[in-house]
C-alpha positions as CSV (number, residue, x, y, z in Angstrom):
1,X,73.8,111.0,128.6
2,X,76.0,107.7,130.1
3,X,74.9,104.6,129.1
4,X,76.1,101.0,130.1
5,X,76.1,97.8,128.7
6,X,76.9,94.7,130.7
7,X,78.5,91.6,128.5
8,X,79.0,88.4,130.1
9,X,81.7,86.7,128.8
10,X,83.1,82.6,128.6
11,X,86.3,81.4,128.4
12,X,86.1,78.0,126.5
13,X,88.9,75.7,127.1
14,X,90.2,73.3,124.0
15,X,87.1,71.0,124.9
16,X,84.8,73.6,123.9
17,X,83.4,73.7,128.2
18,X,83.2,76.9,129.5
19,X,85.2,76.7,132.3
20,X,85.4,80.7,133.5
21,X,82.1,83.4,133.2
22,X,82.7,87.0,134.3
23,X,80.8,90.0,133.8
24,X,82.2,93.4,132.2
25,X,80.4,96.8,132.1
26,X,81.0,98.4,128.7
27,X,80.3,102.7,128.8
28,X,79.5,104.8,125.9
29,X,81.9,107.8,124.8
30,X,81.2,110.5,122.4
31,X,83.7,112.9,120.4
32,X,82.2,115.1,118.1
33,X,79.4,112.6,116.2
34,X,82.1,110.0,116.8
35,X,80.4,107.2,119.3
36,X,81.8,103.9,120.6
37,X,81.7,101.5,123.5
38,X,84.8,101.4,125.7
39,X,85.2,98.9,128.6
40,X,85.0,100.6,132.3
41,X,88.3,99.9,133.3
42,X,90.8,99.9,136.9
43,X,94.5,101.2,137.1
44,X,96.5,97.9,138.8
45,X,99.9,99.4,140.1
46,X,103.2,96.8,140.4
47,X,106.8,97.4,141.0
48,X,107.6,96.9,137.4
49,X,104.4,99.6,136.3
50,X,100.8,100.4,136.3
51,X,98.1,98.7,134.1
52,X,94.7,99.8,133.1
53,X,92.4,96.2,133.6
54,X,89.3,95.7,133.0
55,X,86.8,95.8,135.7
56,X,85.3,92.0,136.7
57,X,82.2,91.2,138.4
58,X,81.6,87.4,139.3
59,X,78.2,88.1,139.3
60,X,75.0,89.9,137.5
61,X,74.0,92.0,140.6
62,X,77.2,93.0,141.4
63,X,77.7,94.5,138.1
64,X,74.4,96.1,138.6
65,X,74.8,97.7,142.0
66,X,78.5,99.1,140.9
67,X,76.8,100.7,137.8
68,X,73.7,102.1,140.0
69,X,75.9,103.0,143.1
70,X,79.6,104.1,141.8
71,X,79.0,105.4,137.5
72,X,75.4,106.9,137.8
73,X,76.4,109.2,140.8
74,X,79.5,109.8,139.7
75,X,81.2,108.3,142.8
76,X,84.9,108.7,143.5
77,X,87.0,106.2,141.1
78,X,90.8,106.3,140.2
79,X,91.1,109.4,143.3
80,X,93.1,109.6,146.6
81,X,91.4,110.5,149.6
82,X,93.4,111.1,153.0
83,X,92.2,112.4,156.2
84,X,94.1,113.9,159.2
85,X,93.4,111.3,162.1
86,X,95.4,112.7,164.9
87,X,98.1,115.6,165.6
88,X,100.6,114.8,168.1
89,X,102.9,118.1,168.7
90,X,106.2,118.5,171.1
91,X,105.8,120.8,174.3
């Protein structure tokens, strides 16, 4: 069974203010009797490469409603999905 922690986490700046609060969704993984907490994370893709990032939620609900909506029904993350819209063919 999945389960989810969500951490919120401050960046201080060098006056000690907290001056950036996101939230993060931690998921638990299992290998053998191994188990650990592993960030959910995003692939970011750039010219010079791709980059797994952490997922960010400016909010508490937000992070709530991706967990209940996207993880626990196993919704489509990291896939492709295409569609034919229209086929145009020469008489």
């Amino acid at each position: 069974m999945k389960s989810y922690l969500i951490i919120r986490e401050d960046y201080f700046n060098e006056n000690g203010i907290s001056n950036q609060v996101h939230f993060c969704i931690k998921e638990s993984k299992k290998f053998l009797w191994f188990k650990w907490w592993s960030y959910v994370k995003y692939k970011e893709c750039y010219e010079s490469g791709s980059y797994n990032t952490v997922l960010k939620f400016n909010n508490l609900p937000d992070a709530e409603t991706f967990i209940n909506e996207v993880l626990m029904k196993n919704g489509p993350r990291q896939k492709w999905s295409s569609m034919v819209l229209k086929k145009i063919e020469k008489k």
